[in-house]
C-alpha positions as CSV (number, residue, x, y, z in Angstrom):
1,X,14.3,35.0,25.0
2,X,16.7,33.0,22.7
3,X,15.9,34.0,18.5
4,X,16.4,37.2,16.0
5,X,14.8,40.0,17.1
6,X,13.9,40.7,12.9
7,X,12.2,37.1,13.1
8,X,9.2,37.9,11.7
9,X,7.2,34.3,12.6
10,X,8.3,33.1,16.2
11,X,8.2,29.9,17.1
12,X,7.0,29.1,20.3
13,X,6.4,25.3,21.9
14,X,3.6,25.4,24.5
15,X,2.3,21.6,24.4
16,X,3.7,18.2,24.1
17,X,4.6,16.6,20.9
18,X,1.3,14.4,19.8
19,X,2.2,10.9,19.8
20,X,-0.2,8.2,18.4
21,X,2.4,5.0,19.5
22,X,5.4,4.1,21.2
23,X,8.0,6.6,20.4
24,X,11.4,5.0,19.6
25,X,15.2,6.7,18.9
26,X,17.2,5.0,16.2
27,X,20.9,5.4,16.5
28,X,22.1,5.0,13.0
29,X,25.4,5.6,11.3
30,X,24.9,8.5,8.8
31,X,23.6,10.9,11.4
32,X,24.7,13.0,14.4
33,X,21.2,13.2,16.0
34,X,18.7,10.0,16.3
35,X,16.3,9.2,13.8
36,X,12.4,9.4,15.5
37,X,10.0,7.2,14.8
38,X,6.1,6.2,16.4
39,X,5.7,2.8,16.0
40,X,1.6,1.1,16.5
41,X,1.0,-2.4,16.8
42,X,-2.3,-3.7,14.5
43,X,-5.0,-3.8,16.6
44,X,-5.8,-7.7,15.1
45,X,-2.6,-8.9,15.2
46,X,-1.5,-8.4,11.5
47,X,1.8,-9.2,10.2
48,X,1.7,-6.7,7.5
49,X,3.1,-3.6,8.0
50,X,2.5,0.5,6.9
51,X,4.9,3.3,7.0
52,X,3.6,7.0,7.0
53,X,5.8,9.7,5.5
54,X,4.8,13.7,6.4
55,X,5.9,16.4,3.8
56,X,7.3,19.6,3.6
57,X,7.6,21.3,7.3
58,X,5.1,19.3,8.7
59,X,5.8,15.9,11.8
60,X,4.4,12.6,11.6
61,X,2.6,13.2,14.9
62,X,-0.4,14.9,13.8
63,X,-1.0,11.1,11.4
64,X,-2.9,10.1,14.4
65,X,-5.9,9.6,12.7
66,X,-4.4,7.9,9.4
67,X,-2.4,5.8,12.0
68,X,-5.7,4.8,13.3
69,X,-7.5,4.3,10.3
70,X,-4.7,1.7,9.0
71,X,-3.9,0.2,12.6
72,X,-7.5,-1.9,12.4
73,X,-4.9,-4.0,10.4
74,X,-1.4,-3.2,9.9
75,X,1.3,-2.5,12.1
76,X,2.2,1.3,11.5
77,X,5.1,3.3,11.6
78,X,5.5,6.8,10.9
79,X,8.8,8.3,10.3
80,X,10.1,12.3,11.3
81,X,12.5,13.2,8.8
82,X,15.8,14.7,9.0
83,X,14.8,18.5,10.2
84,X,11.1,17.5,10.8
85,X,9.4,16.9,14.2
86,X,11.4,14.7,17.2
87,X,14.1,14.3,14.6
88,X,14.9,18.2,15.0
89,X,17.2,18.5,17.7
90,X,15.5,21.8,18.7
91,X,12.3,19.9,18.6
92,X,13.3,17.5,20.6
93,X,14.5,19.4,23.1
94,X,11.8,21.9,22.8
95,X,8.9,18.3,23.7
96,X,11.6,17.3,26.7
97,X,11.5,20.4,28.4
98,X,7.5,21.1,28.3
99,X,7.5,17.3,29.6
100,X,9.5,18.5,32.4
101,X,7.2,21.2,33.2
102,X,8.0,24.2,31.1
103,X,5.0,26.2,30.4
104,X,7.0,27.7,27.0
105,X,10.4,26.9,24.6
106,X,11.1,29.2,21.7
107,X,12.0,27.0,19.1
108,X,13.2,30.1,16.6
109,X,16.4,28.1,15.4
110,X,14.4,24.6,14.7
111,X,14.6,25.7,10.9
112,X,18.4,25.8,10.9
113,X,18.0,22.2,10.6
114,X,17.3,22.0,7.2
115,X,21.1,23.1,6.6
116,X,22.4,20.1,5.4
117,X,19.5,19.5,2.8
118,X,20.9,20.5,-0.3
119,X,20.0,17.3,-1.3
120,X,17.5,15.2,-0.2
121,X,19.6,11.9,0.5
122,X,19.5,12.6,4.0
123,X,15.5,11.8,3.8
124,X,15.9,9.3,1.6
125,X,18.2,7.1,4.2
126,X,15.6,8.4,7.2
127,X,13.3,6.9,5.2
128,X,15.1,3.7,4.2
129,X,16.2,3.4,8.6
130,X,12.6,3.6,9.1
131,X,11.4,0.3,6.4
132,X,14.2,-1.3,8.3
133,X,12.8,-0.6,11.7
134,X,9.6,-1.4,10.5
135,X,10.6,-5.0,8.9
136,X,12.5,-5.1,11.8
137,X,9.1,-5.6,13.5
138,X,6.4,-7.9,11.1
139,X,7.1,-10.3,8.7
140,X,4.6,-9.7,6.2
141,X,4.1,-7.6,3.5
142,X,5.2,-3.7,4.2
143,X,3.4,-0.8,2.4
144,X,4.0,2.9,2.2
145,X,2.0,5.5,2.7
146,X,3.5,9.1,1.7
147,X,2.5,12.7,1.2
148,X,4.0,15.7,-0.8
149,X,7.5,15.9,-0.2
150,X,7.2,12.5,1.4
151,X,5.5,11.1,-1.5
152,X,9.1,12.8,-3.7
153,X,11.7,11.1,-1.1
154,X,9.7,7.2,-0.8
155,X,9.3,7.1,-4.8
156,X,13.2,8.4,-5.4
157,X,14.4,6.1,-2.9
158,X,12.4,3.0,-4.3
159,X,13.8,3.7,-8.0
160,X,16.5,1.9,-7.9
161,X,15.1,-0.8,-5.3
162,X,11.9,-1.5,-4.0
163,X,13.4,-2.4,0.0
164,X,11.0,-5.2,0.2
165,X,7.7,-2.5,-0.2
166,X,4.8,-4.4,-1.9
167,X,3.3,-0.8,-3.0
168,X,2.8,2.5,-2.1
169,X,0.3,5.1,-1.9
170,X,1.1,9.1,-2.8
171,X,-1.2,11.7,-1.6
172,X,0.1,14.8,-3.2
173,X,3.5,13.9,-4.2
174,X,5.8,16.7,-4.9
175,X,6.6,15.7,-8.1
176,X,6.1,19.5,-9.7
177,X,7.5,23.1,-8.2
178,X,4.4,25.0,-7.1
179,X,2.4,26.9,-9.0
180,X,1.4,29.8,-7.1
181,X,-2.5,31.6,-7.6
182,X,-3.0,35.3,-7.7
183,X,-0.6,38.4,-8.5
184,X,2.0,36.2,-6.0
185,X,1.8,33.6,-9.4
186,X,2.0,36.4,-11.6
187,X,5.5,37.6,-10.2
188,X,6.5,34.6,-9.1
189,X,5.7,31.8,-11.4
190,X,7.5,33.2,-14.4
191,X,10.9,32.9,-12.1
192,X,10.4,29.4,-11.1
193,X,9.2,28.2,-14.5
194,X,12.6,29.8,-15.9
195,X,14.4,28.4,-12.8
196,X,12.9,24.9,-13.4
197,X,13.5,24.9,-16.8
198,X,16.9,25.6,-17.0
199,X,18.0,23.5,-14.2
200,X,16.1,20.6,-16.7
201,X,18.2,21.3,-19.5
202,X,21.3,21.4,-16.8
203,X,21.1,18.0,-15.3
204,X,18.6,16.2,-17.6
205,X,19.9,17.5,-20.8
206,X,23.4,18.2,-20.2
207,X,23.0,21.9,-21.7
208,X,26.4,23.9,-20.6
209,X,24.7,27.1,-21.3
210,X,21.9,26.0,-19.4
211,X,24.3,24.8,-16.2
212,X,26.5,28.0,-16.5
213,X,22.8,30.7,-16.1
214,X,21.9,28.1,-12.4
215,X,25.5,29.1,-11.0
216,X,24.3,32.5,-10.1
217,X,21.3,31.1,-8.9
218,X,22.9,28.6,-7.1
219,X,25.3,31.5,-5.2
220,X,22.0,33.6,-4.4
221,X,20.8,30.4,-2.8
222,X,23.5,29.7,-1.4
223,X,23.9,33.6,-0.3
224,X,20.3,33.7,1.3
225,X,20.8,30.9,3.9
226,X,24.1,32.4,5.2
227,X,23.7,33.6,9.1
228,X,22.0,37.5,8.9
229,X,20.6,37.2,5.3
230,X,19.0,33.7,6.2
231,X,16.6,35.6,9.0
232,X,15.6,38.1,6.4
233,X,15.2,36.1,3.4
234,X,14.2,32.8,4.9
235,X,10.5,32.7,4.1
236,X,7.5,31.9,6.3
237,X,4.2,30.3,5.7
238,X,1.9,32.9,4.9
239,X,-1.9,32.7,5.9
240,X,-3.3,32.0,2.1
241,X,-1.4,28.4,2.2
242,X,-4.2,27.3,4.5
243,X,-6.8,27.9,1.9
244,X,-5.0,25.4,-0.1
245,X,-3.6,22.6,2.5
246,X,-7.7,21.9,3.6
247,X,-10.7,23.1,2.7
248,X,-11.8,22.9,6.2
249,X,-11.7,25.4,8.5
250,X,-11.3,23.6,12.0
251,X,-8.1,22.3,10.4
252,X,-6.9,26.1,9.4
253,X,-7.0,27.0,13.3
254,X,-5.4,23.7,14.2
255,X,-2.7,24.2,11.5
256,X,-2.9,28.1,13.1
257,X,-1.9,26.9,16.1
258,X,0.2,23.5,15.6
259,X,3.6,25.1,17.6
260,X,5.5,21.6,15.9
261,X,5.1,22.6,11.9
262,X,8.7,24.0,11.2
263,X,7.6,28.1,10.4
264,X,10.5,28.6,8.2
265,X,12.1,27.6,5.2
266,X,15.8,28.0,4.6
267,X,16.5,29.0,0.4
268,X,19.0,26.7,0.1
269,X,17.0,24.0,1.1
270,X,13.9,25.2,-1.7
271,X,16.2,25.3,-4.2
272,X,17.6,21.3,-3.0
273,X,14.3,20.0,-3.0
274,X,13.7,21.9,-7.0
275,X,16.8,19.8,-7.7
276,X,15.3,16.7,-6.9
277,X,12.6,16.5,-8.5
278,X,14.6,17.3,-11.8
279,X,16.6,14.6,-11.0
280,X,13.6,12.5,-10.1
281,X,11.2,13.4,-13.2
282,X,14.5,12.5,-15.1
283,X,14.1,8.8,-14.0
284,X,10.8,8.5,-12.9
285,X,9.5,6.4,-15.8
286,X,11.5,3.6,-14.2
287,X,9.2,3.4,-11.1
288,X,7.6,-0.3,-11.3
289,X,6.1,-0.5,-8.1
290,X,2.4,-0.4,-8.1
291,X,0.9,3.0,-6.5
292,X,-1.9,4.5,-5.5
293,X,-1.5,8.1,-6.8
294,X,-4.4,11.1,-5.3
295,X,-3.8,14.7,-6.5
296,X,-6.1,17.7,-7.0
297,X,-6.4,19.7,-9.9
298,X,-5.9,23.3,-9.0
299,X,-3.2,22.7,-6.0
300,X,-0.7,25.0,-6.5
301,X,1.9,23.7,-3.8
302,X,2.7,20.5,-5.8
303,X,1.3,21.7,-9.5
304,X,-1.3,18.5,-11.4
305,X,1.1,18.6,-14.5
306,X,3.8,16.6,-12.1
307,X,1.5,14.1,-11.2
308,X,0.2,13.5,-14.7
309,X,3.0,13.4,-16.2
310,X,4.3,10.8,-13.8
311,X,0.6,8.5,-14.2
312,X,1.2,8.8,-18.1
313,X,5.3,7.4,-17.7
314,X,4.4,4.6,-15.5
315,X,1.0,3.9,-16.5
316,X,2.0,0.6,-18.1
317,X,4.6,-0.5,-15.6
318,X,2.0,-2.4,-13.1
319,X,-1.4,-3.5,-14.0
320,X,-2.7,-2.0,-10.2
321,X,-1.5,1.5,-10.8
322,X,-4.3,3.7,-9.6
323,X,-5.2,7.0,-10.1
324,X,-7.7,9.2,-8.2
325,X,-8.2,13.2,-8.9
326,X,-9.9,15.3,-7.2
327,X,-11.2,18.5,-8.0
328,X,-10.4,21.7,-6.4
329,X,-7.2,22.9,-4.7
330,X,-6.3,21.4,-1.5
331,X,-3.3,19.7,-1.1
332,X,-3.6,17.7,2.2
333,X,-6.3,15.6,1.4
334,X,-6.1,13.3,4.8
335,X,-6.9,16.8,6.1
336,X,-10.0,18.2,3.8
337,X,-13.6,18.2,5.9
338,X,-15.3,15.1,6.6
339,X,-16.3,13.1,4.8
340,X,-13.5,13.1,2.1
341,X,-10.6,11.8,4.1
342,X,-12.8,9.0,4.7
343,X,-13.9,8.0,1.1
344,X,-10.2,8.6,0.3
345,X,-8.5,6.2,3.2
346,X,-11.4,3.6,2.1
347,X,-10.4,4.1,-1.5
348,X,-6.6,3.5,-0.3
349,X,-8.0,0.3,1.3
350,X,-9.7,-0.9,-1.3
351,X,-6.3,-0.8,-3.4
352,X,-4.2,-2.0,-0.6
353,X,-6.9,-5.5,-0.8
354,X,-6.2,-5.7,-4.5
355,X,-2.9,-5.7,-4.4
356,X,-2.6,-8.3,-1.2
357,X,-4.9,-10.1,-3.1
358,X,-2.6,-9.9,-6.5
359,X,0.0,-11.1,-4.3
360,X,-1.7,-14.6,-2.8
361,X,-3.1,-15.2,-6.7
């Protein structure tokens, strides 16, 4: 069997990868591998169009249900990122050969994907490829849809230009580090508050002092994901995170079991992805797009304080900005027990109206 014997979280594909539409390749420029997409038709022939965005780890396949939900009356498309889902070659390969009749394909290596991401620009033009594509197919208005680090990639993306997006809704946008519970926050947090901070004063406030304490950080990084240390040091997703992405347990043991959510994270990647959202809380006040914003109060994978702090910035940029918080602490809230996902999406299409509606007025 192909992997590290010290892996301490195998990754094993037994099963097909889930698709809700008609899986398409897209050969573009700035990559070696194709850029996967699912792409739905509306079920009432709508020229408007919606494009789903996973986060962290996660694959757009297991949207199905959002996918439904919004395919009444848009045309969807849901976009795997770079590293993510059929867009990993490892992935990819892994789905081909269970098609082909393998009962198993250890999948080990799929995290070394996320290699390149010491930024997240590589997303950012997924996610533009993927608008195109999706333009590309209805000629009316075109909406967004995307969660946690999703939500971080769309919104940087769309600073500078909105691509022809009429608005976009954020579930859980990683627009905060976490904030982790429990004695892991209380030897933890302190280091990525310091970490976060300084990197602030680094590239927001052009502190040299500030710039020359990351260097080391950046080398340990750096170090970390190098081949030997990155199998030690690369972490996996413990058990407690399910407690916080749903509150519902049939979605633990699916999540359990889901053999297509990357099981590693490379450090050099985590400390990209901190980065960004300096970069992005730097500029964020210059998002005018209107939004559709959801967070909980106690999540502690994307922290509230990044989500308020965004709502207060751009409050007064679009009169249909929208705010809805939830308490508790999960973080996938398409994915909390019935019936919440339900009020949400219905929430989301109530906004979605307004907004169309804006638009004829």
């Amino acid at each position: 069997m192909r992997g590290n014997p010290f892996n301490r979280c195998p990754q094993i594909i037994d099963r097909p990868y889930p698709y809700w539409g008609e899986s398409q390749y897209l050969l573009v420029e700035y990559r070696a591998n194709p850029l996967h997409v699912l792409w739905r038709p509306s079920d009432s022939r709508s020229c408007n169009g919606m494009l789903l965005v996973h986060g962290m780890n996660e694959y757009i396949g297991r949207y199905r249900h959002v996918a439904e939900y919004f395919g009444r009356r848009f045309n969807v498309a849901g976009v795997d990122l770079h590293a993510h889902g059929l867009t990993n070659p490892v992935l990819r390969q892994a789905d081909s050969e269970i098609r082909a009749g393998a009962r198993t394909f250890p999948a080990d290596d799929a995290f070394l994907a996320q290699m390149q991401l010491q930024t997240l620009e590589v997303m950012r033009q997924d996610f533009r490829a993927a608008l195109k594509f999706l333009r590309g197919q209805c000629e009316g208005e075109v909406f967004v849809l995307a969660h946690s680090l999703g939500g971080l990639v769309a919104a940087s993306a769309l600073l500078g230009s909105d691509d022809g997006v009429r608005g976009v809704i954020l579930p859980g946008p990683a627009f905060s580090v976490s904030q982790l519970p429990g004695w892991r926050g209380k030897l933890a947090n302190p280091m990525i508050k310091t970490s976060f901070q300084l990197l602030e004063k680094c590239i927001h406030h052009h502190d040299s002092f500030a710039c020359m304490a990351t260097l080391p950080l950046d080398g340990v990084m750096e170090g970390l994901s190098l081949p030997g240390l990155r199998w030690l040091f690369s972490p996996c997703r413990p058990e407690w995170i399910l407690n916080y992405l749903t509150d519902w347990e049939e979605e633990r043991e699916r999540l359990r079991n889901d053999c297509y959510m990357v099981s590693r994270v490379l450090m050099r990647y985590v400390h990209g992805v901190e980065k960004e959202i300096v970069r992005f809380r730097q500029r964020m006040r210059n998002f005018r797009l209107p939004y559709f914003l959801v967070y909980s109060e106690d999540d502690p994978i994307t922290a509230s304080w990044g989500n308020r702090d965004f709502a207060a910035m751009t409050a007064q940029n679009h009169p249909l900005n929208q705010v809805m918080s939830i308490h508790g602490s999960c973080h996938e809230h398409l994915f909390m027990k019935p019936p919440t996902p339900q009020k949400i999406l219905q929430a989301m299409d109530r906004w979605l109206d307004e907004v169309m509606k804006k638009e004829k007025a």
